[in-house]
C-alpha positions as CSV (number, residue, x, y, z in Angstrom):
1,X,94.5,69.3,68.5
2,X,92.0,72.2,69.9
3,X,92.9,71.3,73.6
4,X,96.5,71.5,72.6
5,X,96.1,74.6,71.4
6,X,94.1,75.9,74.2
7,X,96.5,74.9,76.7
8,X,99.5,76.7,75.2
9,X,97.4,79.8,74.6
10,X,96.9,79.7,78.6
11,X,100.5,79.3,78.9
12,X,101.5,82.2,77.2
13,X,98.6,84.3,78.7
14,X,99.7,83.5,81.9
15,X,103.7,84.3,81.3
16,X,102.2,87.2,79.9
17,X,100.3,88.4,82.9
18,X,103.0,87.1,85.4
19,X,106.0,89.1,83.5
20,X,105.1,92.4,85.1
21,X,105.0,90.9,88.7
22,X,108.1,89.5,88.0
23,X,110.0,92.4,86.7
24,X,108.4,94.2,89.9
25,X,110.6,92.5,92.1
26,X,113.5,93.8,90.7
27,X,112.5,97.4,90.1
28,X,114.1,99.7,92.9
29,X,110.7,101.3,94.1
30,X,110.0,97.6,95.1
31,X,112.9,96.7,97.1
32,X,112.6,100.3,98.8
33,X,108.4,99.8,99.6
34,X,109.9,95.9,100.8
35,X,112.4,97.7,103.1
36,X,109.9,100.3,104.5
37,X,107.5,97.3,105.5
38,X,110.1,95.3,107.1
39,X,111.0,97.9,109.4
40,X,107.7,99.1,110.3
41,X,107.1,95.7,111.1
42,X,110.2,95.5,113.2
43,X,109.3,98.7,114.8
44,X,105.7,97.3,115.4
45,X,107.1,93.7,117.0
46,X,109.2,95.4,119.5
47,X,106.5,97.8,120.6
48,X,104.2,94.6,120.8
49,X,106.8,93.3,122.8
50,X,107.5,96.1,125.3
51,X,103.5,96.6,125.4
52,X,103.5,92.5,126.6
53,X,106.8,92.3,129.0
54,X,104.7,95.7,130.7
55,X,101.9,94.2,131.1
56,X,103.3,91.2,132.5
57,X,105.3,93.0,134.8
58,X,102.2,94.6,136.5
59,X,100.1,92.2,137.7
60,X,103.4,90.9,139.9
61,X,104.0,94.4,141.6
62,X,100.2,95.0,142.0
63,X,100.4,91.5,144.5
64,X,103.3,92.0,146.0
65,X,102.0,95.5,147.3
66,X,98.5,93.8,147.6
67,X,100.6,91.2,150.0
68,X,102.5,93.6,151.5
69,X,100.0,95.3,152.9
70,X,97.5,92.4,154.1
71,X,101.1,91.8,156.3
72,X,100.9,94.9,157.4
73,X,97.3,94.7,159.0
């Protein structure tokens, strides 16, 4: 009967802790902070991007010129 009882008080200690994260997710404040991250981590993707398709870019007219002019001599 003692376990019983023990594992229902954990049940309602946990709905009780979990109710505030839950009623988070709906507050306004949360959706806007969730908004705010997603772009910022749109905005930080593309820059990752644009950083990458530079740097790959490089290296290809850094040999051609490097090709180019072991032709010329």
């Amino acid at each position: 009967m003692s376990n019983s009882m023990g594992i229902a008080s954990a049940f309602v200690l946990s709905s009780l802790f979990l109710s505030p994260m839950a009623m988070a997710e709906e507050s306004q404040s949360f959706v806007a902070h969730n908004v705010a991250r997603a772009q910022a981590f749109d905005q930080h993707q593309g820059e990752v991007m644009v950083k990458a398709q530079d740097a790959s870019q490089a290296p290809q007219a850094g040999m051609s010129r490097a090709s180019a002019s072991e032709t010329d001599s």
